[in-house]
PDB file of N, CA, C and O in Angstrom:
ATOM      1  N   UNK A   1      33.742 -26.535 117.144  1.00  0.00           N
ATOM      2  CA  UNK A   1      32.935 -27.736 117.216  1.00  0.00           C
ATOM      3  C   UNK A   1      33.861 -28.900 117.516  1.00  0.00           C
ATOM      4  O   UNK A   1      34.914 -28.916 116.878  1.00  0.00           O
ATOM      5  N   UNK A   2      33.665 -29.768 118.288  1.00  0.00           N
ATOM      6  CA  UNK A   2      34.322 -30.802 118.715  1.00  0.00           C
ATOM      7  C   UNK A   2      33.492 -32.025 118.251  1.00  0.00           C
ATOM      8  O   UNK A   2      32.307 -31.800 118.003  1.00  0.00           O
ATOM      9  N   UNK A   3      33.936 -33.243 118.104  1.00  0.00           N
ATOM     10  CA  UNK A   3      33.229 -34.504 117.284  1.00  0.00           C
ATOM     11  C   UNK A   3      34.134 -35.466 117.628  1.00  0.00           C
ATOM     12  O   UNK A   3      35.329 -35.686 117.429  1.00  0.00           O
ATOM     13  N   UNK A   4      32.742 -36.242 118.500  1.00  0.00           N
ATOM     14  CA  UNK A   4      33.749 -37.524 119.034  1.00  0.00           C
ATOM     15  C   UNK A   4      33.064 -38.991 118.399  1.00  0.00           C
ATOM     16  O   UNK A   4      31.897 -39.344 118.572  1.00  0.00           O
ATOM     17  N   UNK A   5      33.911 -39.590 117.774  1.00  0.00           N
ATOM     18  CA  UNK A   5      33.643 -40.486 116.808  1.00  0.00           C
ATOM     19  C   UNK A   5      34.097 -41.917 117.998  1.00  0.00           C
ATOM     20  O   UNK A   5      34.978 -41.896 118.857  1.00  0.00           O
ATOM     21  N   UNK A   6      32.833 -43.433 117.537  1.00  0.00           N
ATOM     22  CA  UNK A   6      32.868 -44.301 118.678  1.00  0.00           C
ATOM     23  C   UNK A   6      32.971 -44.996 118.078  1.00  0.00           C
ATOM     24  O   UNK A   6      31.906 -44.830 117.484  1.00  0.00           O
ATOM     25  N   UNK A   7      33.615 -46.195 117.376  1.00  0.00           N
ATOM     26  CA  UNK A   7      33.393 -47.193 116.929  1.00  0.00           C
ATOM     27  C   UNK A   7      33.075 -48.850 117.219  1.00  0.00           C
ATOM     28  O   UNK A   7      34.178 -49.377 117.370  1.00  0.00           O
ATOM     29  N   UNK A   8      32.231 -49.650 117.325  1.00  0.00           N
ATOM     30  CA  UNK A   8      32.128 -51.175 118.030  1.00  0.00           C
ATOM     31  C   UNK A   8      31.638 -51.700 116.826  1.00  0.00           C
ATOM     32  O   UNK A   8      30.581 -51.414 116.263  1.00  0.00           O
ATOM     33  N   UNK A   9      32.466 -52.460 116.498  1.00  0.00           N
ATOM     34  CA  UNK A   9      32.470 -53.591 115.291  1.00  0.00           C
ATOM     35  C   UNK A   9      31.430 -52.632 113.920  1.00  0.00           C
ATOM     36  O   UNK A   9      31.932 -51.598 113.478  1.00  0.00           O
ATOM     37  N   UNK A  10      30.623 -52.900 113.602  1.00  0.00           N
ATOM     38  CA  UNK A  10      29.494 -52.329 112.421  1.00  0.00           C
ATOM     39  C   UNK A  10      28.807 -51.343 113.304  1.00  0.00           C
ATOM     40  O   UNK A  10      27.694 -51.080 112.848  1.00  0.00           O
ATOM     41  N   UNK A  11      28.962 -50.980 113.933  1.00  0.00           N
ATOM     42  CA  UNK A  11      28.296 -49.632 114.348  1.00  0.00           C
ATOM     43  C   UNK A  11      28.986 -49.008 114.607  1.00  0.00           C
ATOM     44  O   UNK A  11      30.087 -49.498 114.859  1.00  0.00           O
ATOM     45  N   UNK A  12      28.789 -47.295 114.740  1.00  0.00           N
ATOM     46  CA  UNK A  12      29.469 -46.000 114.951  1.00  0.00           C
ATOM     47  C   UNK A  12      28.717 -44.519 115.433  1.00  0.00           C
ATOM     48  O   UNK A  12      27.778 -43.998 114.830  1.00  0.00           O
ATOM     49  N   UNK A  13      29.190 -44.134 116.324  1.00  0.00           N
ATOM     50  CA  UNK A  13      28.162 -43.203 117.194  1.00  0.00           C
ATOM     51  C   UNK A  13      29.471 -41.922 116.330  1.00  0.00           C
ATOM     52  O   UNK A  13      30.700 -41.976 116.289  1.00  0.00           O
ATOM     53  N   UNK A  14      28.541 -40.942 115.787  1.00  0.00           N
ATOM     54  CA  UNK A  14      28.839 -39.674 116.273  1.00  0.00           C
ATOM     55  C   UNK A  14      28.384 -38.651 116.805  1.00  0.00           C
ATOM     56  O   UNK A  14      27.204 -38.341 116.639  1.00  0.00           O
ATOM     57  N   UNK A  15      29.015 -38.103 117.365  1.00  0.00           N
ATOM     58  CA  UNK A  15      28.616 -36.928 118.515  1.00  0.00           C
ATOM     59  C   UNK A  15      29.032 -35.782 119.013  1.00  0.00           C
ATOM     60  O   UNK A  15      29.720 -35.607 120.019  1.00  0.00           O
ATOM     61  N   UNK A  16      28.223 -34.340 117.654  1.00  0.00           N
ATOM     62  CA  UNK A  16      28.734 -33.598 117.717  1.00  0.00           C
ATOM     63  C   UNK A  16      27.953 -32.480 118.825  1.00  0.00           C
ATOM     64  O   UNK A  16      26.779 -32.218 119.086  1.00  0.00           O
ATOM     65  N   UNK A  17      29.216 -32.017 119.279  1.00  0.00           N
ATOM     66  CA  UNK A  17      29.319 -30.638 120.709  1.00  0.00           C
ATOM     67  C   UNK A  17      29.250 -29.685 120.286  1.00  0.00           C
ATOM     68  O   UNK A  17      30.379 -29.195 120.316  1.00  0.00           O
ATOM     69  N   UNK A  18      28.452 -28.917 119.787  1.00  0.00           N
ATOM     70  CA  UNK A  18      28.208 -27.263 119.640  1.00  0.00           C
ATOM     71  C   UNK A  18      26.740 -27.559 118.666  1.00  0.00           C
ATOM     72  O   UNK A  18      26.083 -28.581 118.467  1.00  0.00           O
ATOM     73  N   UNK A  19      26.596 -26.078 118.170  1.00  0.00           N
ATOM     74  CA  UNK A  19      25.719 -25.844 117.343  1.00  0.00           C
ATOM     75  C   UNK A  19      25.730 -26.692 115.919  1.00  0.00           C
ATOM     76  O   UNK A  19      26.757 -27.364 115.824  1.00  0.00           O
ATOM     77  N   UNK A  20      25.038 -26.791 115.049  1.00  0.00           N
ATOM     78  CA  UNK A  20      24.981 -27.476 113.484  1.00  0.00           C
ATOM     79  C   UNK A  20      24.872 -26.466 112.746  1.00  0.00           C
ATOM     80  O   UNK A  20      23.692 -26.474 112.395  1.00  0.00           O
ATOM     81  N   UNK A  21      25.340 -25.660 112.325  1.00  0.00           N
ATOM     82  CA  UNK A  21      24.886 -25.329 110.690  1.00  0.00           C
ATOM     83  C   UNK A  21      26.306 -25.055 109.393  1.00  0.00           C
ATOM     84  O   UNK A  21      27.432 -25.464 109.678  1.00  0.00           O
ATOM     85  N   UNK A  22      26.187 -24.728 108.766  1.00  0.00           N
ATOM     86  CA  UNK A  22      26.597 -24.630 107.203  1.00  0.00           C
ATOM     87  C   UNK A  22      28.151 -24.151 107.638  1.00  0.00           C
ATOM     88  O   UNK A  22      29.038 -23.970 106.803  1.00  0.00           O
ATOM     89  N   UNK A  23      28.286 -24.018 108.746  1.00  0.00           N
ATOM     90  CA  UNK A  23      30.157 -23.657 108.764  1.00  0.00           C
ATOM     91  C   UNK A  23      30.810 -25.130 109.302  1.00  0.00           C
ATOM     92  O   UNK A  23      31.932 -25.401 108.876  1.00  0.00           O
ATOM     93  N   UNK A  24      30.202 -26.018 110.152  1.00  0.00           N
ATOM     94  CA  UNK A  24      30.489 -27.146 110.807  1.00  0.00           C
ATOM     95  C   UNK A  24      30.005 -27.922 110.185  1.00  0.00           C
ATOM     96  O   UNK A  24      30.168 -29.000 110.756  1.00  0.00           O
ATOM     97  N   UNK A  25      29.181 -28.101 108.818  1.00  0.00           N
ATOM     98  CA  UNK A  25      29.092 -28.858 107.593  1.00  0.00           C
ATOM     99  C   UNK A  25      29.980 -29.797 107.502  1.00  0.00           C
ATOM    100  O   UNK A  25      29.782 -30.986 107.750  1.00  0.00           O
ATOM    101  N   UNK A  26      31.273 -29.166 107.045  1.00  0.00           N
ATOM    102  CA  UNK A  26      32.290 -30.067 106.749  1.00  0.00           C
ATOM    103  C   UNK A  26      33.267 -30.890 107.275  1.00  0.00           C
ATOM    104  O   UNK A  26      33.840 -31.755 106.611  1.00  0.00           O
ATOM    105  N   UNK A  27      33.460 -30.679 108.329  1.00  0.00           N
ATOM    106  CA  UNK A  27      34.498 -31.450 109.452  1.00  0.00           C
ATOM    107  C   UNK A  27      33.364 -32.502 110.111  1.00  0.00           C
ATOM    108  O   UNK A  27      33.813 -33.405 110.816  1.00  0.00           O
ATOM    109  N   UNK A  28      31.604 -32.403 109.867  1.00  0.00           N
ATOM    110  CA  UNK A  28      30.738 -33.474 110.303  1.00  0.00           C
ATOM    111  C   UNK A  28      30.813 -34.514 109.008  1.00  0.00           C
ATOM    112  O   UNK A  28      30.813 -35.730 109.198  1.00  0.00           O
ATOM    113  N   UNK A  29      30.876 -33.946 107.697  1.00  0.00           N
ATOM    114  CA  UNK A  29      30.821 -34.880 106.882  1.00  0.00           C
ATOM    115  C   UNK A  29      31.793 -35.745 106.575  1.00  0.00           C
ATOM    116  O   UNK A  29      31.796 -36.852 106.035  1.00  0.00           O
ATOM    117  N   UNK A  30      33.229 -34.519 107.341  1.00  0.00           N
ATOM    118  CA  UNK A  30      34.367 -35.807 106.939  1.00  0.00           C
ATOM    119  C   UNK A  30      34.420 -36.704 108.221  1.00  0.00           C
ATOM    120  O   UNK A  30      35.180 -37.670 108.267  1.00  0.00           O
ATOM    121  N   UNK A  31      33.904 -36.491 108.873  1.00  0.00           N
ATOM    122  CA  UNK A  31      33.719 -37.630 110.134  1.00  0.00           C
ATOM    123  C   UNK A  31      32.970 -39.029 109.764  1.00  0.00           C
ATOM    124  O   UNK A  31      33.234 -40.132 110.243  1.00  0.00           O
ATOM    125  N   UNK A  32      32.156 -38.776 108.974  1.00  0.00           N
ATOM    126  CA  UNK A  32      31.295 -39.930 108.579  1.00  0.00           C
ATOM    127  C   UNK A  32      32.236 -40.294 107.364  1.00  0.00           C
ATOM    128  O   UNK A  32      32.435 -41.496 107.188  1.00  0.00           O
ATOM    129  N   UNK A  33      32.677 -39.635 106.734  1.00  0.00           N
ATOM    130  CA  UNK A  33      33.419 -39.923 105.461  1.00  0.00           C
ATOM    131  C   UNK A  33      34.549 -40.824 105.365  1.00  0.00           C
ATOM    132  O   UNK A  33      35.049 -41.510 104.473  1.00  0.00           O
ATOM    133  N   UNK A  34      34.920 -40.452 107.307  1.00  0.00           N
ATOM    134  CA  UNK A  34      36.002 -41.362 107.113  1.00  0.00           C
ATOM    135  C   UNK A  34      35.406 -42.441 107.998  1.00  0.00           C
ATOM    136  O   UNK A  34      36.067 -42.739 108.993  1.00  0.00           O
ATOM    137  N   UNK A  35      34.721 -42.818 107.874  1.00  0.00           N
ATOM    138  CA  UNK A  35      34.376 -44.344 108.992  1.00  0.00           C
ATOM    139  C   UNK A  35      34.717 -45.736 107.816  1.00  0.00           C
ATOM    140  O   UNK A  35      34.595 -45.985 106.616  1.00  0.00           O
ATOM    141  N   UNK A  36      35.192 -46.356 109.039  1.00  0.00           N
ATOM    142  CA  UNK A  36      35.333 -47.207 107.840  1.00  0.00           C
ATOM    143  C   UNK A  36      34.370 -48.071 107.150  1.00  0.00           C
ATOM    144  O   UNK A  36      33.250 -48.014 107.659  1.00  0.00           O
ATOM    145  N   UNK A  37      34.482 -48.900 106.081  1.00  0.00           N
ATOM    146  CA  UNK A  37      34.184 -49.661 105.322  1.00  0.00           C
ATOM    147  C   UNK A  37      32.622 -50.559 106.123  1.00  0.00           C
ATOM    148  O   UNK A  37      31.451 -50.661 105.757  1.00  0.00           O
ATOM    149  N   UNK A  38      33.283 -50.991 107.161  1.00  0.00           N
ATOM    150  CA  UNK A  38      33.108 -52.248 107.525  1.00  0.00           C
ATOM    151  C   UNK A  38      31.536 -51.868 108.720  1.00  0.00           C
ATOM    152  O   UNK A  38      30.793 -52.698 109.243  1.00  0.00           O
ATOM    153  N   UNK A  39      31.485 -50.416 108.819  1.00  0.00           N
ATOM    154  CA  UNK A  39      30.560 -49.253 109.360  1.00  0.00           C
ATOM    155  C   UNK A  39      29.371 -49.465 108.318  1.00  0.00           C
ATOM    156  O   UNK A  39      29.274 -49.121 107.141  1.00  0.00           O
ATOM    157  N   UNK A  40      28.376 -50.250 109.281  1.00  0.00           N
ATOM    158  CA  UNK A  40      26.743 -50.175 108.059  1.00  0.00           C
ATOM    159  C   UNK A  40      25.697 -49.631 109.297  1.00  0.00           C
ATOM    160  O   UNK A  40      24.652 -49.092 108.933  1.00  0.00           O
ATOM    161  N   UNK A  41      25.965 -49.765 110.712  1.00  0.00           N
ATOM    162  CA  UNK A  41      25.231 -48.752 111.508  1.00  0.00           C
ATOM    163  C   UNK A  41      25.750 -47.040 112.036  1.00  0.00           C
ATOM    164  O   UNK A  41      26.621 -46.988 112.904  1.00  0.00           O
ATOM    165  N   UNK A  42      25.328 -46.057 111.622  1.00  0.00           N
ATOM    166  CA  UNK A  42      25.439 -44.854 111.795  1.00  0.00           C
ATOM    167  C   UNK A  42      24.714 -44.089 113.023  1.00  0.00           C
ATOM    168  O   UNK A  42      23.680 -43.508 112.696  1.00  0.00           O
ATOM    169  N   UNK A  43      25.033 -44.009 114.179  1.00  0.00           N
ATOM    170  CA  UNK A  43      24.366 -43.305 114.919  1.00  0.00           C
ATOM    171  C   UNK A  43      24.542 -41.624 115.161  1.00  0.00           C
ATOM    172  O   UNK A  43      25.452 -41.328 115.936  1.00  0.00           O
ATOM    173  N   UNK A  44      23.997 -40.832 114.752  1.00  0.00           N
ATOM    174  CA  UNK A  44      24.281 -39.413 114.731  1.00  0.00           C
ATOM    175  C   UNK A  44      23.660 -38.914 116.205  1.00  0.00           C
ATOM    176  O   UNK A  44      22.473 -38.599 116.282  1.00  0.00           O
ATOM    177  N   UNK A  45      24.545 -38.864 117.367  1.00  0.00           N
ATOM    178  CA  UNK A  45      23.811 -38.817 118.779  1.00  0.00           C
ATOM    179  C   UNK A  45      24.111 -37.151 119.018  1.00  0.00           C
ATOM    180  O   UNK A  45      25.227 -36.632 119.026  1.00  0.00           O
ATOM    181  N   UNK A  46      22.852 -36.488 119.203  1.00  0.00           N
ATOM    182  CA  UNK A  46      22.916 -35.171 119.100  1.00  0.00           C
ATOM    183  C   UNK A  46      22.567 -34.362 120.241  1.00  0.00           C
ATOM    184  O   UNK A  46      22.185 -33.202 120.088  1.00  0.00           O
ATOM    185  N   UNK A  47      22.695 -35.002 121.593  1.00  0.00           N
ATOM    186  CA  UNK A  47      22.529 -34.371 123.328  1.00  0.00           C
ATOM    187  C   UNK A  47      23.013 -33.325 123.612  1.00  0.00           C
ATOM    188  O   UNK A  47      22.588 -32.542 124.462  1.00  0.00           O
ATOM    189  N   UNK A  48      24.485 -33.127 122.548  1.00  0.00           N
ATOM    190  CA  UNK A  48      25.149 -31.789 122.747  1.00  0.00           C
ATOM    191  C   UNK A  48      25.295 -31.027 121.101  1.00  0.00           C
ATOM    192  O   UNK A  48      26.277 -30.553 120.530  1.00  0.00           O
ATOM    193  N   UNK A  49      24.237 -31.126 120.790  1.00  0.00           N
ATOM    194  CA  UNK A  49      24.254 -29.870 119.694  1.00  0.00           C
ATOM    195  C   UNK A  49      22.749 -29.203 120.091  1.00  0.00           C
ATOM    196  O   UNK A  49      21.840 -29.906 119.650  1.00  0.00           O
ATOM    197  N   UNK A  50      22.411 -28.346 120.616  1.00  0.00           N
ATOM    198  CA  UNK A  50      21.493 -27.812 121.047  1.00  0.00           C
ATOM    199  C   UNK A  50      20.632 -27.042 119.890  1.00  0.00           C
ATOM    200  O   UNK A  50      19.446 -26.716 119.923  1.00  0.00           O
ATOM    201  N   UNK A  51      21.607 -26.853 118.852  1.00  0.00           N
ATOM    202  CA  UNK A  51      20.657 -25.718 117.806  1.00  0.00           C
ATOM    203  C   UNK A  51      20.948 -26.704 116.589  1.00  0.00           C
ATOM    204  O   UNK A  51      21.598 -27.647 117.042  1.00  0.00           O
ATOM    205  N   UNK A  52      20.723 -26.862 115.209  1.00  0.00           N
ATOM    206  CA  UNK A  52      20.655 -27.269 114.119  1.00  0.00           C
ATOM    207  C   UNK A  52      19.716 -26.191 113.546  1.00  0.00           C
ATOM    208  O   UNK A  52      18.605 -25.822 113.926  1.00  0.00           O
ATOM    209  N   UNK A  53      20.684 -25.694 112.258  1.00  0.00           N
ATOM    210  CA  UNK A  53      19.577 -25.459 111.164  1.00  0.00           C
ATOM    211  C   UNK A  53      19.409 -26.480 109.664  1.00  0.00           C
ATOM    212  O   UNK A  53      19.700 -27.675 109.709  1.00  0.00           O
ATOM    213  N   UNK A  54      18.988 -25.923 108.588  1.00  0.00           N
ATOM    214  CA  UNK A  54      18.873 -26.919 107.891  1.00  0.00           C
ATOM    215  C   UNK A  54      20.079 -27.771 107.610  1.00  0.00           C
ATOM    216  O   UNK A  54      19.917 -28.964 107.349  1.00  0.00           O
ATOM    217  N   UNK A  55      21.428 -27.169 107.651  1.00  0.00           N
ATOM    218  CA  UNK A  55      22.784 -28.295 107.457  1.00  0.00           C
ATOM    219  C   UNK A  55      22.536 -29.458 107.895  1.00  0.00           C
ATOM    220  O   UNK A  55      22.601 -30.415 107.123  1.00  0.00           O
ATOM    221  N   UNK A  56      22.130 -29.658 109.504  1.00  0.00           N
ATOM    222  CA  UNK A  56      21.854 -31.122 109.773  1.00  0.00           C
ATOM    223  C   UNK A  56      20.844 -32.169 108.812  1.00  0.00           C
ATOM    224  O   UNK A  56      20.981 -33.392 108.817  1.00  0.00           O
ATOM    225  N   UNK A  57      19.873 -31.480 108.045  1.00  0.00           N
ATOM    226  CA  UNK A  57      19.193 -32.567 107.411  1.00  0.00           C
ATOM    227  C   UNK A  57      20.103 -32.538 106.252  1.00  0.00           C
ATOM    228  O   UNK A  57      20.376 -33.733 106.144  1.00  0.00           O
ATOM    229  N   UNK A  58      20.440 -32.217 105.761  1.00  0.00           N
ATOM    230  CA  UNK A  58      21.952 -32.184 104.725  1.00  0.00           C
ATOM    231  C   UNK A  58      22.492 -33.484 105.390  1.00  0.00           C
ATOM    232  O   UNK A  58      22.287 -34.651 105.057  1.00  0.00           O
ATOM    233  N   UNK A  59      23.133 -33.053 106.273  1.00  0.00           N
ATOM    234  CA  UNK A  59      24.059 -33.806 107.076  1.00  0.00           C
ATOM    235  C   UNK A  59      23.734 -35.269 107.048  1.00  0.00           C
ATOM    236  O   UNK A  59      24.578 -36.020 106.559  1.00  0.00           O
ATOM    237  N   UNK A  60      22.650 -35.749 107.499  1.00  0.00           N
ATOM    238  CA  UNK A  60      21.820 -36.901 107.676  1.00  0.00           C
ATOM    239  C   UNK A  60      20.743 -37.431 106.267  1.00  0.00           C
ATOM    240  O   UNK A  60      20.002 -38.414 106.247  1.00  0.00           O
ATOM    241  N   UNK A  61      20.931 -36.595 105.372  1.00  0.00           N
ATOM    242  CA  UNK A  61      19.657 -37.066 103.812  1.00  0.00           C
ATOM    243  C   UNK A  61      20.513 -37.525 102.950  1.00  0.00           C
ATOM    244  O   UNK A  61      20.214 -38.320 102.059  1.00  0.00           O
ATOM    245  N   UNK A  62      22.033 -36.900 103.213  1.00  0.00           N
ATOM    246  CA  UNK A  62      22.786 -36.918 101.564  1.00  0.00           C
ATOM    247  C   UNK A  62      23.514 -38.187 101.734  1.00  0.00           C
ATOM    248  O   UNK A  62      24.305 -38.227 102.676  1.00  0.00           O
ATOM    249  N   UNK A  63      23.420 -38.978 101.171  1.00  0.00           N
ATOM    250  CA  UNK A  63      24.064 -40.463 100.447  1.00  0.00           C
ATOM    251  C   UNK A  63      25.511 -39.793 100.803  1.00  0.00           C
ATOM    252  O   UNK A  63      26.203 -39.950 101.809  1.00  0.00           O
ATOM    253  N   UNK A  64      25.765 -38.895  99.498  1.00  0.00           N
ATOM    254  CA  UNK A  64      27.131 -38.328  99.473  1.00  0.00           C
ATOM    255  C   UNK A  64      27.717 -38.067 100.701  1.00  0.00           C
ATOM    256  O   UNK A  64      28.785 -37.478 100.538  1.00  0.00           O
ATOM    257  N   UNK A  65      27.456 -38.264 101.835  1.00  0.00           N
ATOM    258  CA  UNK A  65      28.117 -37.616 103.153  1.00  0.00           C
ATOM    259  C   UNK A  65      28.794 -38.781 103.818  1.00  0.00           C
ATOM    260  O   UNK A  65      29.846 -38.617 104.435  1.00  0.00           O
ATOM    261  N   UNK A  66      28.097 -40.189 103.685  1.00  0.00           N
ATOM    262  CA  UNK A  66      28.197 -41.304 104.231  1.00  0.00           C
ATOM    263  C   UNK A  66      29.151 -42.595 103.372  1.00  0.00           C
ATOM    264  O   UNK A  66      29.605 -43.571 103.969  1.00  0.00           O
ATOM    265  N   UNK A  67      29.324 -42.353 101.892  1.00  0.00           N
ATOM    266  CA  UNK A  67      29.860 -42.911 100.756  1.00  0.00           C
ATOM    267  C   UNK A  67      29.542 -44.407 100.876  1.00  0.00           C
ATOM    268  O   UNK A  67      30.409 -45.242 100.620  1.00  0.00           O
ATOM    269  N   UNK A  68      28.297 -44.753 101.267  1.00  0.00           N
ATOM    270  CA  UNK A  68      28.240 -46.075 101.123  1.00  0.00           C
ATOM    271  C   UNK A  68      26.315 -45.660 101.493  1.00  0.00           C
ATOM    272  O   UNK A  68      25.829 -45.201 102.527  1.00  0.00           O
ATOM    273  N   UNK A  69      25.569 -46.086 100.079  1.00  0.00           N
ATOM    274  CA  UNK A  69      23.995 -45.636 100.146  1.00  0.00           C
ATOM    275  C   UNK A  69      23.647 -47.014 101.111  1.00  0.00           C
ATOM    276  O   UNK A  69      22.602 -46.781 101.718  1.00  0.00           O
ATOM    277  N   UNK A  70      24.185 -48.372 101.446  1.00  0.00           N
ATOM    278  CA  UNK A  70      23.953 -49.219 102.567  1.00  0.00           C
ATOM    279  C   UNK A  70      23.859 -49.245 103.899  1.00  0.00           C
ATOM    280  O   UNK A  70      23.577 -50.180 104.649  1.00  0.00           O
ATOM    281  N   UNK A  71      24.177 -47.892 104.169  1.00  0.00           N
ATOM    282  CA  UNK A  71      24.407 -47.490 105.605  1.00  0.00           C
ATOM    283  C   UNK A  71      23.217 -47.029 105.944  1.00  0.00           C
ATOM    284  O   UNK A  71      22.592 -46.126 105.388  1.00  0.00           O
ATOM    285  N   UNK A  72      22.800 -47.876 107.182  1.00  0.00           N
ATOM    286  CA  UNK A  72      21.960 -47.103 108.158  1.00  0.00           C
ATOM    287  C   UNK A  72      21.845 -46.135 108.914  1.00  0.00           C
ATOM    288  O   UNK A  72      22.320 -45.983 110.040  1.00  0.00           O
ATOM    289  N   UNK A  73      21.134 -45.376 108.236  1.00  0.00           N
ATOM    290  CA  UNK A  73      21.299 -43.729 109.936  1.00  0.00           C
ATOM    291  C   UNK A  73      20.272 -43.670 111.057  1.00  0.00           C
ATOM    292  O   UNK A  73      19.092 -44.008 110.956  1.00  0.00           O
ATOM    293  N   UNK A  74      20.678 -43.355 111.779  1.00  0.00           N
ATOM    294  CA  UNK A  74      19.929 -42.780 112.856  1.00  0.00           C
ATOM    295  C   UNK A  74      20.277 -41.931 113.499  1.00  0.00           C
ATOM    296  O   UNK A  74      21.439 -41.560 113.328  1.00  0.00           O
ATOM    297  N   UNK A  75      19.330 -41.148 114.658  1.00  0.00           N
ATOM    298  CA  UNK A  75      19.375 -39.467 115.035  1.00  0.00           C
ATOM    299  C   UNK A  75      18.781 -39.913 116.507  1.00  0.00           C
ATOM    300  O   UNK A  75      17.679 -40.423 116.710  1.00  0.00           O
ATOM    301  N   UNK A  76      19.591 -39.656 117.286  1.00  0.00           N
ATOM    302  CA  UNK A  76      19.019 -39.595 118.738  1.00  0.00           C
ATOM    303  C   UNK A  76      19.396 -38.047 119.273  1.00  0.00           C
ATOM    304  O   UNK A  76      20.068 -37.151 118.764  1.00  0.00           O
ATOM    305  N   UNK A  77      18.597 -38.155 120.628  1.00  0.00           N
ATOM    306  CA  UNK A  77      18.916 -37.022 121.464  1.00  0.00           C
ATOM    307  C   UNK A  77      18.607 -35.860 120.833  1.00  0.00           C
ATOM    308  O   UNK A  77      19.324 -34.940 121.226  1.00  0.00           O
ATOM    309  N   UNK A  78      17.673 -35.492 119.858  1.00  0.00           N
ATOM    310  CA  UNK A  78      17.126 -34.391 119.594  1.00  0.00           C
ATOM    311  C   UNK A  78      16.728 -33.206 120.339  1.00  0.00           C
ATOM    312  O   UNK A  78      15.595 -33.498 120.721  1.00  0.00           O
ATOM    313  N   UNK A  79      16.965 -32.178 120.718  1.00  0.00           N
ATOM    314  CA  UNK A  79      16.732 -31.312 121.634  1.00  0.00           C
ATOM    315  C   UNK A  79      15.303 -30.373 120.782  1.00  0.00           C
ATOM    316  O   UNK A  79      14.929 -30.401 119.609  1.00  0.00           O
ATOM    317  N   UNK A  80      14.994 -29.911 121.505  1.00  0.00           N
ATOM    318  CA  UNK A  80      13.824 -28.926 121.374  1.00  0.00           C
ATOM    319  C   UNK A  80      13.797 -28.395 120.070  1.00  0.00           C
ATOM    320  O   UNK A  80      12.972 -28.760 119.232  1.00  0.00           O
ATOM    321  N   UNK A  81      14.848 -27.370 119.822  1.00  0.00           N
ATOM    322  CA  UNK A  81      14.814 -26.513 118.658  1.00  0.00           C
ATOM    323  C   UNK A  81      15.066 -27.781 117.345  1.00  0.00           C
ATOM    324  O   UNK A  81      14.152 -27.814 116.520  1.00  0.00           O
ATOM    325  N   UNK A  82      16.199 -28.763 117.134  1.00  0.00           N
ATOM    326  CA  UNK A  82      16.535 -29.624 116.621  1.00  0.00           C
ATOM    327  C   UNK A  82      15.131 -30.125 115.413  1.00  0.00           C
ATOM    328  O   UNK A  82      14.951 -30.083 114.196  1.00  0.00           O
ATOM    329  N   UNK A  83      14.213 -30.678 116.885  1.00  0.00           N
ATOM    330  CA  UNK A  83      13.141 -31.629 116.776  1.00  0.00           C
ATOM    331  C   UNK A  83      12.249 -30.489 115.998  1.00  0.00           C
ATOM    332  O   UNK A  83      11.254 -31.036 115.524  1.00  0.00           O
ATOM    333  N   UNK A  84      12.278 -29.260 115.749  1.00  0.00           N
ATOM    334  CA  UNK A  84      11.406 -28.725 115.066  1.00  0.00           C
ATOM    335  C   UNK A  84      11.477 -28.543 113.666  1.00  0.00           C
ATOM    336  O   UNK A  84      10.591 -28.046 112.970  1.00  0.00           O
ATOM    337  N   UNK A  85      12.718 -29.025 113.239  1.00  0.00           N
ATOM    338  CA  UNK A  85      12.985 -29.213 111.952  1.00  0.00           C
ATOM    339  C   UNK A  85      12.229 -30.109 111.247  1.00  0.00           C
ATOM    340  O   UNK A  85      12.455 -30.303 110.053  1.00  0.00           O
TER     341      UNK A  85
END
């Protein structure tokens, strides 16, 4: 899995390349984990993860993933299977 992290002032795109589930858990959460401080928009842009199982709503529900409950998320680029979650 590859994860390319974007940062512009209070916002932050990430954007992970492969599949989502429970093995790529953790290298997505420390991506958000490490954004910095000053990060209160979250964009989780998902054009190139084609499959998600439940990990992604993990990924995107848990407070704990983001370490700041002030942060805004959002989910673009949902693909087919994704969006059926």
């Amino acid at each position: 899995m590859n994860i390319t992290t974007t940062i512009d002032g209070t916002r932050a795109r990430i954007s992970p390349h492969g599949e989502i589930d429970y093995t790529v858990l953790p290298p997505l959460r420390a991506a958000a984990a490490a954004l910095p401080v000053s990060v209160t928009d979250l964009l989780w842009d998902l054009r190139e993860a084609p499959f998600m199982d439940v990990a992604g709503l993990h990924l995107f529900f848990d407070p704990a993933t983001h370490g700041s409950p002030l942060l805004r998320t959002t989910v673009t680029g949902l693909g087919p299977q994704p969006r059926r979650l």
